[in-house]
Residue, then its C-alpha position, 0 to 999 in steps of 0.5 A: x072734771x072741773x065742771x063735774x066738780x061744780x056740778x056736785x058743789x052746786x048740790x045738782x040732782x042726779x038727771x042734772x049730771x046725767x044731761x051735762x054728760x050726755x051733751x058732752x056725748x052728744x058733741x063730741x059724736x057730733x064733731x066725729x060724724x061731721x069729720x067723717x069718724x066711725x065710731x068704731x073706737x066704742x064697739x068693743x065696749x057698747x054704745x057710750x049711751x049705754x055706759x053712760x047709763x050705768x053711771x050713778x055717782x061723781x066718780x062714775x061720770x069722771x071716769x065714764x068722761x075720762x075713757x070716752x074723751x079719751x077714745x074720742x081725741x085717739x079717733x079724731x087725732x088718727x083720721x087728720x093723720x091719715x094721708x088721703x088719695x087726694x092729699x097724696x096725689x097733690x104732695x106728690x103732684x107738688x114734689x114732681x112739678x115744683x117747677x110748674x104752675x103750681x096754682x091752685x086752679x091748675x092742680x084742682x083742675x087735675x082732680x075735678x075739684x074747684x080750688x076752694x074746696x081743695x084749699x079747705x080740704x088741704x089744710x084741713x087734712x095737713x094743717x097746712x096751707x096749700x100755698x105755704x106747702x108749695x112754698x116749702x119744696x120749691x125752698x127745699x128743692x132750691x136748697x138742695x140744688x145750691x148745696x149740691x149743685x153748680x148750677x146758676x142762681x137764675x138756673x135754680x129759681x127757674x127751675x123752682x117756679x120764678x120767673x126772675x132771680x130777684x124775686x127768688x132771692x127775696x123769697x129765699x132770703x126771707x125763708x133762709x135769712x140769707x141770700x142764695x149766694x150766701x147760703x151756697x158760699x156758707x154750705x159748699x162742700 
């Protein structure tokens, strides 16, 4: 609306208004195709090209600009929260191996994919870090397992992927503020 409202104290002619727009368009389509989008939010209404058309004043292009933006930001928000075959395969892989070798090679190997594009595709698809994911469970896997276990400290940080209870109780004590024995002693039922 800014840039319109410029566009109109600037005295721009009406083709002038009619480009500004249309390259709004033409990103915002560009950004949907590049994320894999149907354009399916337009259908009910037309082309967008074709509304776009039919705008002759200010009004009519804020408003034009207000219902496709708006329709567009729905789309796009609605695929990134969209769980995929291959996001729910490596949650739920994650979440039954949390103890495993958890690398991002090995998982990737599991899908035939490489490591990078799986990085990339993971966080693009989460808006998380593939490696910060698995951190997650193994502490909230840990923190379940000292609420409601007896189990040893060394019991736990094996079972949630460290080798050694010093460097699960720096990770833990980074991730909790406190260190397993104090979270247990603090939380027991």
């Amino acid at each position: 609306n800014k840039l319109l409202d410029q566009l109109d104290k600037a005295g721009a002619l009406a083709y002038q208004f009619q480009d500004f727009t249309k390259d709004v368009v033409n990103k915002t389509l560009k950004s949907m195709y590049a994320q894999n989008i149907s354009i399916h939010a337009f259908a009910d209404k037309g082309s967008p090209y074709d509304h776009l058309k039919a705008c002759h004043t200010l009004e009519q292009y804020k408003d034009f600009l207000q219902w496709f933006l708006t329709r567009s930001a729905s789309a796009i928000k609605e695929k990134k929260s969209e769980t995929d075959i291959m996001t729910k395969f490596v949650m739920e892989y994650v979440e039954s191996n949390f103890g495993a070798d958890l690398s991002l090679d090995a998982i990737s190997a599991k899908l035939g994919i490489t490591g990078p594009y799986l990085s990339t595709y993971f966080k693009e698809k989460t808006g998380t870090n593939f490696s910060d994911y698995i951190f997650t469970v193994r502490m909230n896997k840990s923190i379940e397992m000292l609420r409601d276990t007896d189990m040893k400290i060394q019991e736990i940080a094996s079972l949630v992927g460290y080798f050694t209870a010093a460097s699960f109780n720096r990770v833990f004590k980074r991730h909790t503020g406190v260190t397993p024995s104090e979270f247990r002693r603090l939380n027991s039922k």
